[in-house]
Structure formats: structure tokens, C-alpha cells
C-alpha positions as CSV (number, residue, x, y, z in Angstrom):
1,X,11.8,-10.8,-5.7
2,X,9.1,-11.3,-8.5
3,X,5.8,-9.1,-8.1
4,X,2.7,-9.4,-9.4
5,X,1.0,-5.7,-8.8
6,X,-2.4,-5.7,-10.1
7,X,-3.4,-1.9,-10.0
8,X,-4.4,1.0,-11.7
9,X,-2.6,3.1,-13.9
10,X,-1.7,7.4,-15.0
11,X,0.2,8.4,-18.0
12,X,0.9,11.7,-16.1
13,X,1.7,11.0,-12.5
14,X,2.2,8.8,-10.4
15,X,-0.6,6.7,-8.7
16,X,-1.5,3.1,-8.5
17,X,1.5,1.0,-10.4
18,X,2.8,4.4,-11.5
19,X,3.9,5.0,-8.1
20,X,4.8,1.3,-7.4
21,X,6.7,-0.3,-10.2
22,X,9.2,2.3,-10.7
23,X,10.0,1.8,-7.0
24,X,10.0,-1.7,-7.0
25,X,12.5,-2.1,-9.7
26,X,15.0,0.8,-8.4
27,X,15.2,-1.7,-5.5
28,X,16.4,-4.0,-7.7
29,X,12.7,-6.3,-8.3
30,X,10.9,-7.6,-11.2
31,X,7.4,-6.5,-11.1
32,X,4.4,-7.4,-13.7
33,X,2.3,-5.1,-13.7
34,X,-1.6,-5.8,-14.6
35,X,-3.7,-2.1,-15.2
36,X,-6.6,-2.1,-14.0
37,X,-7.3,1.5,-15.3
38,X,-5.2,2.8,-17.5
39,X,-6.4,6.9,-17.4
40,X,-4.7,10.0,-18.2
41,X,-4.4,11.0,-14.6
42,X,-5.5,10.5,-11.4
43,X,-9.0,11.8,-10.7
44,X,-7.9,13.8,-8.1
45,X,-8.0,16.9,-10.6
46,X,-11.9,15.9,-11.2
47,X,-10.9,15.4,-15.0
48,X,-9.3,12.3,-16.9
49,X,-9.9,10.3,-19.6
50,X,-9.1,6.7,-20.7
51,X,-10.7,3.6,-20.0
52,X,-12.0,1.4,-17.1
53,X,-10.6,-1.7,-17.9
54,X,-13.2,-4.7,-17.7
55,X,-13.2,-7.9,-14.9
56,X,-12.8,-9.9,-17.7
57,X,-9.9,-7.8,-19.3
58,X,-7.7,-7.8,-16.7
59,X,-8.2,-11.6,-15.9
60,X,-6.9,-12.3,-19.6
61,X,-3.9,-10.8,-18.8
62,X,-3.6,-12.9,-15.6
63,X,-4.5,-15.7,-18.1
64,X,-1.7,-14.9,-20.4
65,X,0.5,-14.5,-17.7
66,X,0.2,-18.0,-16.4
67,X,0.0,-19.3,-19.8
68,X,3.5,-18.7,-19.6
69,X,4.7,-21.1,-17.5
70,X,5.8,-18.0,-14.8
71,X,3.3,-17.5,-12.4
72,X,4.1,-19.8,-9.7
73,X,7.5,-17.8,-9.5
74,X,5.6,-14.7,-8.4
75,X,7.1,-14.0,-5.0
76,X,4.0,-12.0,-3.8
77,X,1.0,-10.2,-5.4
78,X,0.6,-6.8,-4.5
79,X,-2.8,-5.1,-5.1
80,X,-4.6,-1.0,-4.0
81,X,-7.3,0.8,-5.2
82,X,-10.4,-1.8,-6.5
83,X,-13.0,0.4,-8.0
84,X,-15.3,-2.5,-8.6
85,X,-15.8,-6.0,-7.0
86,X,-15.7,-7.8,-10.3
87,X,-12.4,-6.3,-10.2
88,X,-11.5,-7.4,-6.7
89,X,-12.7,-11.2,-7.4
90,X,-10.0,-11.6,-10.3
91,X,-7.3,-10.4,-7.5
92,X,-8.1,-13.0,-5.2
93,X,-8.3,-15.3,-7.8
94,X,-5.1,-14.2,-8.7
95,X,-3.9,-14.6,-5.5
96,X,-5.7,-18.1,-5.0
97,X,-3.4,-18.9,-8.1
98,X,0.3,-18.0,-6.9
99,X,0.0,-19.4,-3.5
100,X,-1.5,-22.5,-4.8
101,X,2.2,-22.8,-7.2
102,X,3.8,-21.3,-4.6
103,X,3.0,-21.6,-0.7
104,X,5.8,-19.2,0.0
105,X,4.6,-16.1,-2.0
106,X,2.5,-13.1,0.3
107,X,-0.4,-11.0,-0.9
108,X,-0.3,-7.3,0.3
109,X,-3.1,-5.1,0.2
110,X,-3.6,-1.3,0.6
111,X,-7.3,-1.0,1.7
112,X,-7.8,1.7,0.0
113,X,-11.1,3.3,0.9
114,X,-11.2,6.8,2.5
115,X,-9.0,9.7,4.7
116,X,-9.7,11.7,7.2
117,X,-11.3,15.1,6.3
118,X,-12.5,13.2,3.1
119,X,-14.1,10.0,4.1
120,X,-15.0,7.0,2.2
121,X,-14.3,8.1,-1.9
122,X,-14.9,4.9,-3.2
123,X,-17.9,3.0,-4.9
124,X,-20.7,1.8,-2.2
125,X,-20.1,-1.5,-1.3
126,X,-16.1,-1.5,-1.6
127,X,-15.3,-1.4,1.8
128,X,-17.6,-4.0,3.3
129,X,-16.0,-6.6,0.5
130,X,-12.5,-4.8,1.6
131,X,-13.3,-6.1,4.7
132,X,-15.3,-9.1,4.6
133,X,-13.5,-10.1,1.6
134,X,-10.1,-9.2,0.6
135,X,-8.7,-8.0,4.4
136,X,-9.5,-11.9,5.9
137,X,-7.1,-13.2,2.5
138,X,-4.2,-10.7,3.1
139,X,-0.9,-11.5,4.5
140,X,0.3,-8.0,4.7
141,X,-1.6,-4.7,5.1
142,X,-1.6,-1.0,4.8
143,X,-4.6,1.0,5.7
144,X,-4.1,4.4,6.7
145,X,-5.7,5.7,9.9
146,X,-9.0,6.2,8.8
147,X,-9.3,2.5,7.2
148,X,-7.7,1.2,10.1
149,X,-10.5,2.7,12.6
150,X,-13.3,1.4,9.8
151,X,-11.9,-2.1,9.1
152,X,-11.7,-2.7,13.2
153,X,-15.5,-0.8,13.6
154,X,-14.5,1.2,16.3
155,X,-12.6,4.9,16.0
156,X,-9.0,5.5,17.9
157,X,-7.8,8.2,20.0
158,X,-5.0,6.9,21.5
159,X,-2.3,4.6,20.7
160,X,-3.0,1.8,22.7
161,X,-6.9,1.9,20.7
162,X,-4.8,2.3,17.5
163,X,-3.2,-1.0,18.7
164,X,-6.4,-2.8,20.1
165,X,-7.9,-2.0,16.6
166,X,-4.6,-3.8,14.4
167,X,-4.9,-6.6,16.4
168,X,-8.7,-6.7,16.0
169,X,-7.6,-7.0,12.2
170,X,-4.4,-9.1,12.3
171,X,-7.1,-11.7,14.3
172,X,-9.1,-11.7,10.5
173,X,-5.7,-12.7,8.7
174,X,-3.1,-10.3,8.1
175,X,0.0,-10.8,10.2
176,X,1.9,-7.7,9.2
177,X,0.1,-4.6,9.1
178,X,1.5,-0.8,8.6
179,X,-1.0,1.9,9.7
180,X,0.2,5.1,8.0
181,X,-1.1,8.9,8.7
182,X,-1.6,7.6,12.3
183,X,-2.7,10.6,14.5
184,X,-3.5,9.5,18.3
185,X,-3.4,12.0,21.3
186,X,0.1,11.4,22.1
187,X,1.5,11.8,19.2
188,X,3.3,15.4,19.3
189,X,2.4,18.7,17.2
190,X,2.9,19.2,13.6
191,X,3.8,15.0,13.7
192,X,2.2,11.8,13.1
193,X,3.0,8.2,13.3
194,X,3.3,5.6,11.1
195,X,2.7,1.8,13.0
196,X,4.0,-1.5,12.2
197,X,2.7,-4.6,13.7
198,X,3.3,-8.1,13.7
199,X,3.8,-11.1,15.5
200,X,6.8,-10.2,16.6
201,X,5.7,-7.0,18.2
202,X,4.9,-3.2,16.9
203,X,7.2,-0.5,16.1
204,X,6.4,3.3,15.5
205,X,7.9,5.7,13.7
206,X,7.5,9.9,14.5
207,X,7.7,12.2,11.3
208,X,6.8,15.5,11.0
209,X,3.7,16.5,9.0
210,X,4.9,18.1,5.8
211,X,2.0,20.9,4.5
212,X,1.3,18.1,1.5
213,X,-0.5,15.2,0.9
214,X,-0.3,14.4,-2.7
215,X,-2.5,11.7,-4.3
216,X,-0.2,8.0,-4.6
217,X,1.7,8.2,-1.3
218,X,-0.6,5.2,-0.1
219,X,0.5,3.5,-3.2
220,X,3.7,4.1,-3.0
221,X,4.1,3.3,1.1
222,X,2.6,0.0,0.1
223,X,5.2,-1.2,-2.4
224,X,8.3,-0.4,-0.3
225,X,7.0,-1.6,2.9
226,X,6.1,-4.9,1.2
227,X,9.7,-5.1,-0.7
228,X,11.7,-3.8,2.7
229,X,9.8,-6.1,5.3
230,X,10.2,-9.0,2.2
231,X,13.9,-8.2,2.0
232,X,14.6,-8.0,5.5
233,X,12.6,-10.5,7.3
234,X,12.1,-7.1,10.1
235,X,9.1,-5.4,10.6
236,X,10.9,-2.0,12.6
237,X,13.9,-2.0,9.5
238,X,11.4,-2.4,6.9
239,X,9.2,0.7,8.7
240,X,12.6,2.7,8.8
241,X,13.6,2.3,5.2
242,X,9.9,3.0,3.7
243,X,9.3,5.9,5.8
244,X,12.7,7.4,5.2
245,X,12.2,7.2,1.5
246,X,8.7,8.6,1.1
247,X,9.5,11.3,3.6
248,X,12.6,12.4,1.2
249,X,9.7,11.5,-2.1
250,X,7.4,14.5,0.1
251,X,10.5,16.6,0.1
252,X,11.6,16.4,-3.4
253,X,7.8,17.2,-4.0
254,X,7.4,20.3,-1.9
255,X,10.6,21.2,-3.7
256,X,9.6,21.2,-7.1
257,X,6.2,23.0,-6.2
258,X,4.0,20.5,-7.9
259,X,1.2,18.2,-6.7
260,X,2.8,15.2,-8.1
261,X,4.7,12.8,-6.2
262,X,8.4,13.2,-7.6
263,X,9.8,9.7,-8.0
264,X,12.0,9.6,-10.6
265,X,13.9,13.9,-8.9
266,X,14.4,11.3,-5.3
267,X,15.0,7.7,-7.2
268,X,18.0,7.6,-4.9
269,X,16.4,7.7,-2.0
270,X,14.2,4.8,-2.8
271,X,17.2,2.5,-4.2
272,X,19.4,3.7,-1.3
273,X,16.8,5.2,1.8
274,X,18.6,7.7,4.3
275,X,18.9,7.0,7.6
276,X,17.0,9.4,9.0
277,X,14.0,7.8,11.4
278,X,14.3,5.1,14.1
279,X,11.2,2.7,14.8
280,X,10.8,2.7,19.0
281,X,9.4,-0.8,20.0
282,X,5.9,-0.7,21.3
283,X,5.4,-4.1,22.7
284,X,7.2,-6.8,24.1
């Protein structure tokens, strides 16, 4: 599969394409990446330096890109964090590009907005045109919890809200959506849930709740879920094979006592994921 991932880039770490081209090719796909920051860092540690890379900039790229001949054999555009409208126009006119060459290819987008505890860390104005713009143009989606309660306008307690609230979504567009960091009253102690859902039905899976929650899992979630569901044509085996490999990523992470995703110490267990969580059916 041929990816297009327009995102934002770290030199140290792994967020935004640093945590989903690496991935992507140790699962054996070409990915062309497009920066849409290229900083030192995530800003998680409140310090970075490097530039903001201009609307304009990162539609040259696009530019160049189909200048070559190639873009039409993009398989699916992938996009996350969109710091700026601009930003998010050249992505959908990216998008408007690839399906027009070819119908086949998906757009997946992780929302990315806010968490709980945190709330919405993003410009003003990003998730209304997340929602009124970008979600409605999406064929695959990954909010997390939070983003999933504010793209639906209504907040979830339980899972058959959480549910109500996907298909409030899937009814502006997307037809596969993953909600990740899903915590509803059933859910047990010291776990959470991580949803799939499309037309076919929904799936959950149950992991425990590891004391981290380093910056570019989101990022990371994104890219194998769109790869595995891709490569498998199955919403419940593409939800066991992400999940399974970012659970061992958290590991490796807690492991080496750092607040960086470790990518490259558990590569293994993104080329080959463990079998280690099953995906229940939810719905007929």
C-alpha cells in the first residue's frame, strides 16, 4: 500500500509522521511523507524550536508530488494534528486529488483536538472545521474519547452512548471509526476500551491502563489501524493487531523509563503484533 501522510514532524521523538512512517514501512508500506512542522520536539516539554511550515509550503510539496506522475497511485492519505485551517484546506485538497485519480484510495483522519483532564489544546476554531469540515470528508476515523463525545455534541457514560455517539458521526461520513482511551461505566478498573465500528458491526477491545500516556500514541494508533483494517478488509482483526502493538510500544516505553514512545526497542511488535487481545462483537 502507498500512503500519503501529511503531518507534522520531531527530530527527537516520535510524534506526528515520526510515529507513523516508521510503522508504516516496518509493515512492509511505502509512505510519503509531507511535514507540516518540522520542530525539534514535540511541545509537550513547553520548549521547541524549528519552523511552522506555511499553507503554501506544504502544498508545493503536494505539487511536486503529483508533478510526478505518482499521485493517483496513493492508496490512501492519512492526515492528524492540523494546527491551522490553511493547513487543513491543502489536506482536503489533497485528498480531493487522490480520489479523483483514484476512486479506490481512503482518507483517515485522527481528529486531533483535546483529552480528558486536558481539554481542547488546539488553536480556536480547529475543532468546529474538524467537524464541520474535515470529519464529513473522512473515510476512516480515530478520535479518542474525548473528541468522540465533542464531534457527536453530546458526552458518554456508557457504552451504548459511546455507540449512539459513533453512529451519530459515521451518519456525517466516516464508515470506519476507532475510538481509543474509551472509558464508559462498564468498563472494569485500572482498564479501558478501545471501539471499532463500522458497517459491519462494532468490536471492543479491554486493556489494562498502563501508568503512561506518552505524547504520539494517537499518531501512532492511527497509522496501524488504517494499515491493518486496509490489509485485512476486518474491522475486529485490524483492532486486535493495532492494539496489541501499541500496548507492547507502552511496555517497551515504561521499560526504558523515558517519556518517549519507543518504536524502533518494540519494531517487532509492529512488523509482527502479538496475539495478545481479542475484539468481542458488540452488535449484530
Amino acid at each position: 500500500m502507498r500512503i500519503l501522510s501529511i503531518q507534522s514532524s520531531v527530530a527527537y521523538g516520535h510524534v506526528g509522521n515520526s510515529a507513523a512512517v516508521f510503522p508504516l514501512q516496518r509493515l512492509g508500506h511505502e509512505v510519503w511523507p509531507v511535514l507540516t512542522v518540522h520542530f525539534s520536539n514535540h511541545t509537550g516539554y513547553g520548549a521547541w524550536r524549528g519552523p511552522l511550515l506555511a499553507a503554501d509550503d506544504v502544498r508545493d510539496v503536494i505539487t511536486g508530488i503529483a508533478e510526478r506522475g505518482v499521485l493517483g497511485q496513493a492508496d490512501a492519505v492519512l492526515s492528524g494534528y492540523q494546527g491551522d485551517p490553511a493547513v487543513g484546506a491543502v489536506i482536503l485538497d489533497a485528498v480531493a486529488q487522490v480520489k479523483a485519480l483514484n476512486p479506490a484510495a481512503v482518507y483517515c483522519c485522527d481528529p486531533v483536538m483535546g483529552d480528558v483532564g486536558r481539554g481542547m489544546f488546539v488553536r480556536p476554531g480547529i475543532p468546529e472545521y474538524l467537524r464541520d469540515h474535515v470529519v464529513p470528508l473522512a473515510d476512516i476515523l480515530t478520535p479518542n474519547h474525548f473528541e468522540l463525545d465533542f464531534l457527536a455534541g453530546t458526552p458518554t457514560r456508557t457504552l451504548d452512548e459511546v455507540l449512539a455517539a459513533v453512529e451519530t458521526v459515521r451518519a456525517r461520513g466516516p464508515r470506519d471509526v476507532l475510538v481509543t482511551s474509551v472509558l464508559h461505566d462498564g468498563v472494569p478498573d485500572g482498564h479501558l476500551d478501545v471501539v471499532a465500528v463500522s458497517d459491519a458491526g462494532a468490536w471492543a477491545v479491554t486493556t489494562p491502563l498502563l501508568p503512561i500516556a506518552p505524547n504520539g500514541c494517537g499518531d501512532l494508533t492511527a497509522a496501524l489501524y488504517l494499515a491493518h483494517l486496509r490489509t485485512t478488509g476486518s474491522p475486529a482483526r485490524a483492532l486486535e493487531l493495532t492494539t496489541a502493538s501499541v500496548y507492547a510500544v507502552l511496555e517497551a516505553t515504561i521499560a526504558a523509563g523515558t517519556r518517549e514512545i519507543q518504536l524502533v526497542a518494540a519494531q517487532d511488535a509492529l512488523a509482527d503484533p502479538p496475539p495478545r487481545f481479542v475484539a468481542r462483537r458488540l452488535l449484530a
